[in-house]
PyMOL commands that place a pseudoatom at each C-alpha (Angstrom):
pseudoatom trace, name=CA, resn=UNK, resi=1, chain=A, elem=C, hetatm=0, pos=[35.746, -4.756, -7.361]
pseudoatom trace, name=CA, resn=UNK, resi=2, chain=A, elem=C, hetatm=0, pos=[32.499, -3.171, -8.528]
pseudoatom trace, name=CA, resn=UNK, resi=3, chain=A, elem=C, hetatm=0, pos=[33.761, 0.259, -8.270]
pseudoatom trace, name=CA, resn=UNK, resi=4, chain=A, elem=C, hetatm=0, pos=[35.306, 1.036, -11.908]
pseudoatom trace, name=CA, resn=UNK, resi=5, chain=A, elem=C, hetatm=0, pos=[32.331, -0.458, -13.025]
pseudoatom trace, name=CA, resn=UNK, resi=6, chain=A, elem=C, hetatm=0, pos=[30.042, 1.588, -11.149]
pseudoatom trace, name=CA, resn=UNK, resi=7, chain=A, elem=C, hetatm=0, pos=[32.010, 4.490, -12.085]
pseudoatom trace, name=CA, resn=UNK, resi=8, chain=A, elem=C, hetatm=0, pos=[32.341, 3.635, -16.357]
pseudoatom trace, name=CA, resn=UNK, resi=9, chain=A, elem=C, hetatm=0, pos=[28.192, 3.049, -16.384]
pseudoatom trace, name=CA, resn=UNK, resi=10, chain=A, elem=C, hetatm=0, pos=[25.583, 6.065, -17.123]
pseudoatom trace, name=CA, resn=UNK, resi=11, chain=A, elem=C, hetatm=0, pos=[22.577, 4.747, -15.767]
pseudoatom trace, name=CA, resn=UNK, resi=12, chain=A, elem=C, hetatm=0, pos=[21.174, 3.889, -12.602]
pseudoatom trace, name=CA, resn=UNK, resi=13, chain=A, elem=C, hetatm=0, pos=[17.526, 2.322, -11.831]
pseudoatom trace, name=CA, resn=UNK, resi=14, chain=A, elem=C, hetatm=0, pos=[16.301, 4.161, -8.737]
pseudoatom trace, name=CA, resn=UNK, resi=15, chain=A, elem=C, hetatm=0, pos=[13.410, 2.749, -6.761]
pseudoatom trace, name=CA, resn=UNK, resi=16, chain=A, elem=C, hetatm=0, pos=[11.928, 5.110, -3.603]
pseudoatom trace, name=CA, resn=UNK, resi=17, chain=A, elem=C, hetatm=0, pos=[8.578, 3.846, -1.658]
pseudoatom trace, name=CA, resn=UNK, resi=18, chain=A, elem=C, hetatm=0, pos=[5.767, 6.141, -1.685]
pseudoatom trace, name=CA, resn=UNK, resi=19, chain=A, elem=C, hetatm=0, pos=[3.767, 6.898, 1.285]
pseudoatom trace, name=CA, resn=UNK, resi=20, chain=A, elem=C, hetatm=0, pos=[1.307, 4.079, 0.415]
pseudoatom trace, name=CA, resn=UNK, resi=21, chain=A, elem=C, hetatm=0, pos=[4.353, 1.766, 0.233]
pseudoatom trace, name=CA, resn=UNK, resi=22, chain=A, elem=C, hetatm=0, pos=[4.393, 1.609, -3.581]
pseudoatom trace, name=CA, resn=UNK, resi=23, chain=A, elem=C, hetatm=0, pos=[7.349, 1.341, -5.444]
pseudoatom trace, name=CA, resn=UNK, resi=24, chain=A, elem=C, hetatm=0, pos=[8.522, 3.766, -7.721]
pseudoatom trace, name=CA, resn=UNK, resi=25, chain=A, elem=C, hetatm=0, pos=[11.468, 3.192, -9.749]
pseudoatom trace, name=CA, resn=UNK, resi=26, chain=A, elem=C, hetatm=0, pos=[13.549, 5.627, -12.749]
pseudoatom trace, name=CA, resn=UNK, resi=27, chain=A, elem=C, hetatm=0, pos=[16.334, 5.359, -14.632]
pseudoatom trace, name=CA, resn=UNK, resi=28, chain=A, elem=C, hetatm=0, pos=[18.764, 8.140, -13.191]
pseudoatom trace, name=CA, resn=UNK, resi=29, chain=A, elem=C, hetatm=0, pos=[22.606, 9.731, -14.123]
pseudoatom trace, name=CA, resn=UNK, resi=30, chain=A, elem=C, hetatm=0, pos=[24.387, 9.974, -11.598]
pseudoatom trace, name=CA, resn=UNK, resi=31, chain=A, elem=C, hetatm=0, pos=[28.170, 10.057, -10.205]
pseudoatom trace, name=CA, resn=UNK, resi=32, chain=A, elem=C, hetatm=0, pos=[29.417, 7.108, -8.052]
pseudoatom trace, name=CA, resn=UNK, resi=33, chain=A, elem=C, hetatm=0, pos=[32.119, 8.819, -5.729]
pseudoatom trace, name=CA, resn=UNK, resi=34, chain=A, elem=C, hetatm=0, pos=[33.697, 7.116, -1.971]
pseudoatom trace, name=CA, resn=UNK, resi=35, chain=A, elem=C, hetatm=0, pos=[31.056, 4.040, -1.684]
pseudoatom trace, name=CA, resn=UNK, resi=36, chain=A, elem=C, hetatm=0, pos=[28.284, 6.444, -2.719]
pseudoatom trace, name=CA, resn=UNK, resi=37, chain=A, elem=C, hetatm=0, pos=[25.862, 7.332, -5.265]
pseudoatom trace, name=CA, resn=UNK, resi=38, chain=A, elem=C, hetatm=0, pos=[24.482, 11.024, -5.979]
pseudoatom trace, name=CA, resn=UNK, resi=39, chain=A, elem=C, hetatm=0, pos=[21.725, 11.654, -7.979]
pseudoatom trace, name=CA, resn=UNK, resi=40, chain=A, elem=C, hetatm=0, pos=[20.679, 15.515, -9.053]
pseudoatom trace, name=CA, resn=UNK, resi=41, chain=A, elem=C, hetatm=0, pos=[17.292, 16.504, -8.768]
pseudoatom trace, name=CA, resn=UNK, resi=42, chain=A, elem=C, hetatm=0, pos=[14.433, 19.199, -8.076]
pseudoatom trace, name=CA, resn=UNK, resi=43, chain=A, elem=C, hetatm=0, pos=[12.829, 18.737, -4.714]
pseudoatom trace, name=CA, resn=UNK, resi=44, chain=A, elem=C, hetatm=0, pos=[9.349, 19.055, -6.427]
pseudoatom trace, name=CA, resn=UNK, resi=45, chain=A, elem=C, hetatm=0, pos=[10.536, 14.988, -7.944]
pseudoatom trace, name=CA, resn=UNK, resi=46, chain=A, elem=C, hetatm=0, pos=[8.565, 12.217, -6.809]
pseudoatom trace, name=CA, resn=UNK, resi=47, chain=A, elem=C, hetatm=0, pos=[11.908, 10.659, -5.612]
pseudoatom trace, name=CA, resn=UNK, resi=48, chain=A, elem=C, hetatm=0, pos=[12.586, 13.666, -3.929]
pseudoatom trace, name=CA, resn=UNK, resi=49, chain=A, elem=C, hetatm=0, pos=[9.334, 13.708, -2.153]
pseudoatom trace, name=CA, resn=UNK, resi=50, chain=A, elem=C, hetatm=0, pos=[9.325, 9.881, -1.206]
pseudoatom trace, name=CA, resn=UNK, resi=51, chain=A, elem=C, hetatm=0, pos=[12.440, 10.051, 0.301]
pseudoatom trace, name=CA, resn=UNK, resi=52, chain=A, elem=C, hetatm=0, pos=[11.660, 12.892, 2.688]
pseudoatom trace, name=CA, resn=UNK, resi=53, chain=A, elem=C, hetatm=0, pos=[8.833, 10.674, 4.050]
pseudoatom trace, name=CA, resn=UNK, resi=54, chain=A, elem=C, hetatm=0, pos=[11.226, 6.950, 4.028]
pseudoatom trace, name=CA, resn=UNK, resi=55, chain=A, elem=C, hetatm=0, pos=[15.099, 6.849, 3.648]
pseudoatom trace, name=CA, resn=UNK, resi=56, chain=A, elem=C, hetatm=0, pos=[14.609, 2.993, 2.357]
pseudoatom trace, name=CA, resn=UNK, resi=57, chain=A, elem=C, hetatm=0, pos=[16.049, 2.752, -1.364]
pseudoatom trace, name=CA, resn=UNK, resi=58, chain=A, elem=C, hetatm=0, pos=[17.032, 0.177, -3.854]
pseudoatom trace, name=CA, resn=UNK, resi=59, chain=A, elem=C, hetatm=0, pos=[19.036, 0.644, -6.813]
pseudoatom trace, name=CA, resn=UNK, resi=60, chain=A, elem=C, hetatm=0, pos=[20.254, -1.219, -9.894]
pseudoatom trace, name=CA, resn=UNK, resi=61, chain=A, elem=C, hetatm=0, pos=[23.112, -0.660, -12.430]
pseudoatom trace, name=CA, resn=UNK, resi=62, chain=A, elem=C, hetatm=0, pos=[23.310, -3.016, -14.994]
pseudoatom trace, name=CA, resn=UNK, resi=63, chain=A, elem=C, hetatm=0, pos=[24.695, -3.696, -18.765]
pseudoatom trace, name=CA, resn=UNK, resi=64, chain=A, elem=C, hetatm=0, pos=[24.967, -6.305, -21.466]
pseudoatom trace, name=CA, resn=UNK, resi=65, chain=A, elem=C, hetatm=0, pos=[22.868, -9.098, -22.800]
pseudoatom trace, name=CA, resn=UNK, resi=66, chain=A, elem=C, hetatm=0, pos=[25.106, -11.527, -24.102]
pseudoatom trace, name=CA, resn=UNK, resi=67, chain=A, elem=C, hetatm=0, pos=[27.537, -13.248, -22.175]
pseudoatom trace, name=CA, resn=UNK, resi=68, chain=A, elem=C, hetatm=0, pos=[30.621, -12.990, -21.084]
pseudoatom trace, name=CA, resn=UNK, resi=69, chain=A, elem=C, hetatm=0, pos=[29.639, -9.292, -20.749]
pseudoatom trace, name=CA, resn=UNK, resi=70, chain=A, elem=C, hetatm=0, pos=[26.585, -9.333, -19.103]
pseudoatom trace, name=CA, resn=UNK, resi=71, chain=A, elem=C, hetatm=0, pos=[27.507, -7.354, -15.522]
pseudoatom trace, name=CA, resn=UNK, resi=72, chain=A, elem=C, hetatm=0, pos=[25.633, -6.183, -13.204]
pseudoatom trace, name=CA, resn=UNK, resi=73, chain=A, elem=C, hetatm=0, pos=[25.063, -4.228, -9.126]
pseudoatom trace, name=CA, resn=UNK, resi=74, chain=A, elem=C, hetatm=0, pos=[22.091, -3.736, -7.237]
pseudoatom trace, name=CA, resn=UNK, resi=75, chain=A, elem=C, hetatm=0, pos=[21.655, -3.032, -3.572]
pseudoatom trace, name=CA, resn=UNK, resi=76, chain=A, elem=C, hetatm=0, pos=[19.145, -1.589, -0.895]
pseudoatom trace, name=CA, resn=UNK, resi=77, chain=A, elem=C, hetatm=0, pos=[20.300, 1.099, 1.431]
pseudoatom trace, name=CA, resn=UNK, resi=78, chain=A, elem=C, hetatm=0, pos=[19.318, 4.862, 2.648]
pseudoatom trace, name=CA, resn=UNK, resi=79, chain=A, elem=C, hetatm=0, pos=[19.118, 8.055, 0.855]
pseudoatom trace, name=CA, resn=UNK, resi=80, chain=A, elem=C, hetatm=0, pos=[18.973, 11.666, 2.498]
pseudoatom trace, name=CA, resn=UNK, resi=81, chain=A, elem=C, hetatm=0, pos=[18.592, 14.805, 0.072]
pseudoatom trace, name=CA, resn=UNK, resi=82, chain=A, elem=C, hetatm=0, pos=[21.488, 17.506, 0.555]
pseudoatom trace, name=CA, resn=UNK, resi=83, chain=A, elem=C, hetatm=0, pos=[20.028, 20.757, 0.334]
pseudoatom trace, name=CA, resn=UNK, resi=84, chain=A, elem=C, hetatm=0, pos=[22.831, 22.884, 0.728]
pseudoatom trace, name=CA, resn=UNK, resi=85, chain=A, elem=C, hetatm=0, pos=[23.306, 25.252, -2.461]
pseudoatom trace, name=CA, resn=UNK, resi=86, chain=A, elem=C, hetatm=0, pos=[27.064, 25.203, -3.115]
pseudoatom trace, name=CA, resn=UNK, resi=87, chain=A, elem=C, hetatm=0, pos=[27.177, 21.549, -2.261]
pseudoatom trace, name=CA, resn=UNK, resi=88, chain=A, elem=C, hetatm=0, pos=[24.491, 20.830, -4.468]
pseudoatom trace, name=CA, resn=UNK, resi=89, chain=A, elem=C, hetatm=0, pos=[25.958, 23.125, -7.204]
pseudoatom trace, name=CA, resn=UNK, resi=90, chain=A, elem=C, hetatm=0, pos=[29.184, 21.199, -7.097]
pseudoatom trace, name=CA, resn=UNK, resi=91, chain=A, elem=C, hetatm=0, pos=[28.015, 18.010, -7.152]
pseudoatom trace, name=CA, resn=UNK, resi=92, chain=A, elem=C, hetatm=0, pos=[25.628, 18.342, -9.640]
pseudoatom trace, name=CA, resn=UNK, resi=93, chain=A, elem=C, hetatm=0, pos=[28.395, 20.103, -12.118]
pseudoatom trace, name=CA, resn=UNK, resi=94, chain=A, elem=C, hetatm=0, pos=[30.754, 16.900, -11.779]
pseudoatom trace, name=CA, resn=UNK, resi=95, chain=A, elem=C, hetatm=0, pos=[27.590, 14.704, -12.537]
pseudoatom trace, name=CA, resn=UNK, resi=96, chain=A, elem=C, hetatm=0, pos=[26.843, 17.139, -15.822]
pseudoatom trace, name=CA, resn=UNK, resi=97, chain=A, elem=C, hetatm=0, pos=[29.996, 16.475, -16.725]
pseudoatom trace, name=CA, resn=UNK, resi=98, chain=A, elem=C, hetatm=0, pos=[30.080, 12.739, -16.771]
pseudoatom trace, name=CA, resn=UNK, resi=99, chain=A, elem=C, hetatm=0, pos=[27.089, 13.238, -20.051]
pseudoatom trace, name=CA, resn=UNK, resi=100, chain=A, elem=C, hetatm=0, pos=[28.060, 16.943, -21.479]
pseudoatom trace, name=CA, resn=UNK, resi=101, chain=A, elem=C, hetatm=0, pos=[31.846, 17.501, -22.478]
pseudoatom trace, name=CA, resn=UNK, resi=102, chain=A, elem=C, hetatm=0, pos=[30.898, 20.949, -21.579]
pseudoatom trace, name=CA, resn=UNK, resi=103, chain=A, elem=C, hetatm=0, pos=[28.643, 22.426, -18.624]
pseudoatom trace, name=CA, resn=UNK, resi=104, chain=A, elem=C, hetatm=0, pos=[27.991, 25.678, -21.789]
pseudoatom trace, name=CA, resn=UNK, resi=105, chain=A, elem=C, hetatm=0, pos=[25.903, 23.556, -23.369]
pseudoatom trace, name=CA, resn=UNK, resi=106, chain=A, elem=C, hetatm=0, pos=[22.238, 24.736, -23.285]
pseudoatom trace, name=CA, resn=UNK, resi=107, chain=A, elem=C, hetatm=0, pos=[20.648, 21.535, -21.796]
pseudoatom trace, name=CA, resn=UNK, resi=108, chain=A, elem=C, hetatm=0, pos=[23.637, 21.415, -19.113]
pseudoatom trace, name=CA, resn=UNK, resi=109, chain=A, elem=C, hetatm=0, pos=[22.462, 24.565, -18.028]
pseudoatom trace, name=CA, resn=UNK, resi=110, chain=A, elem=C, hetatm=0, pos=[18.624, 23.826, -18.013]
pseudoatom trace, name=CA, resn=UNK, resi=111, chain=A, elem=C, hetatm=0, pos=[19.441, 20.707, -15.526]
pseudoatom trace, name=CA, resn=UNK, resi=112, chain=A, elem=C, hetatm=0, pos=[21.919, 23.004, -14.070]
pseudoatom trace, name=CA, resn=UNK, resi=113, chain=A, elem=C, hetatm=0, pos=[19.392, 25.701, -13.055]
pseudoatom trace, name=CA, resn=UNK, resi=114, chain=A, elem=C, hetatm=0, pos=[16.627, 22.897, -12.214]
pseudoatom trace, name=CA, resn=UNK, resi=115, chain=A, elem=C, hetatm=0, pos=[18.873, 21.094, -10.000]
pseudoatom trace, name=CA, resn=UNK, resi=116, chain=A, elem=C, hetatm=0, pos=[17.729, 22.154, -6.048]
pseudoatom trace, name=CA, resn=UNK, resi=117, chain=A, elem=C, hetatm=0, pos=[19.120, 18.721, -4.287]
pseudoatom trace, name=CA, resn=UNK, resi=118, chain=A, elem=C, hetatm=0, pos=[21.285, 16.041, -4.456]
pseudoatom trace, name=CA, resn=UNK, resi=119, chain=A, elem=C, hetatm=0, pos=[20.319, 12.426, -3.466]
pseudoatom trace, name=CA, resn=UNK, resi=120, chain=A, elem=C, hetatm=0, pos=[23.100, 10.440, -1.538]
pseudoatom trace, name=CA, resn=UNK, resi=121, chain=A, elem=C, hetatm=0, pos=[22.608, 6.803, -1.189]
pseudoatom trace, name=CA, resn=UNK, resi=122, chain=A, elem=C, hetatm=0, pos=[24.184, 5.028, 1.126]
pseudoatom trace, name=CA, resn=UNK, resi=123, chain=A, elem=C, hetatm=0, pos=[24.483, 1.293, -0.051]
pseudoatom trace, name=CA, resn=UNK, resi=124, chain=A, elem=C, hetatm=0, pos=[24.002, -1.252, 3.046]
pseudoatom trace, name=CA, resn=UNK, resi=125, chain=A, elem=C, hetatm=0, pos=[23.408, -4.491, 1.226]
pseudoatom trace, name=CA, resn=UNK, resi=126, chain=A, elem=C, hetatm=0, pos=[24.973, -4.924, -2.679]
pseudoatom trace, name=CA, resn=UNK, resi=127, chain=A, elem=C, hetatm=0, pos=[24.878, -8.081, -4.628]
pseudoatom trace, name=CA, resn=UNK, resi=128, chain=A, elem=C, hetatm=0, pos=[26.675, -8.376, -8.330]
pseudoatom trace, name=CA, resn=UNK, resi=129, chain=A, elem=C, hetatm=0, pos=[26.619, -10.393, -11.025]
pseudoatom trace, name=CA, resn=UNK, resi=130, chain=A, elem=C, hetatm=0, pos=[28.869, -11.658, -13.742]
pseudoatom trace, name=CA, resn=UNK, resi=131, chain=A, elem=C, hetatm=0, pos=[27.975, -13.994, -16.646]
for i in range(1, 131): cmd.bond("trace and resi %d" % i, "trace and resi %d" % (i + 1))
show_as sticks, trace
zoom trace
């Protein structure tokens, strides 16, 4: 039931742990695709970094602040980088193109070019909310 949701919001809060077990949270795009999330980033990222040392992730997509449209998702779960260039090309195009009606457009490419992994988080627990 959460899934066109998911799929019609542009923002997702994305917490790693660092290796002192600090939190470290940032707002994210991202594509929500077969029960997953992927985020595009540079390996060099904080997030990147954390989650090479601890899979363990929480994340939050939420919207409105007056009711009755005030919905929202967050979960804990596991996140691996993918590494692989042509996956990570693809995937990181169809996110683009969820913000830029075109992947031409000069900051498109930037990200494009920047882009060296995708995150894919796994959700294992998810709670919602609807007021």
């Amino acid at each position: 039931k959460n899934e066109k949701f998911l799929k019609s919001q542009k923002i997702l809060r994305f917490a790693t742990i660092d290796s002192s077990g600090t939190p470290h949270i940032v707002p994210v795009w991202y594509m929500y695709a077969n029960g997953k999330f992927y985020v595009g980033t540079n390996t060099n990222t904080r997030k990147a970094k954390n989650i090479k040392k601890n899979s363990k992730v929480s994340f939050c997509v939420d919207t409105g602040i007056r009711s009755p449209d005030i919905i929202g998702v967050m979960g804990t779960g596991r996140a691996k980088l993918i590494l692989k260039t042509e996956m990570v090309k693809l995937i990181t195009k169809k996110i683009l193109l969820r913000y830029f009606t075109s992947l031409k457009n000069k900051s498109a490419q930037e990200l494009l070019d920047q882009t060296d992994c995708i995150i894919e988080i796994t959700p294992k627990k998810v709670t919602d909310w609807r007021y």
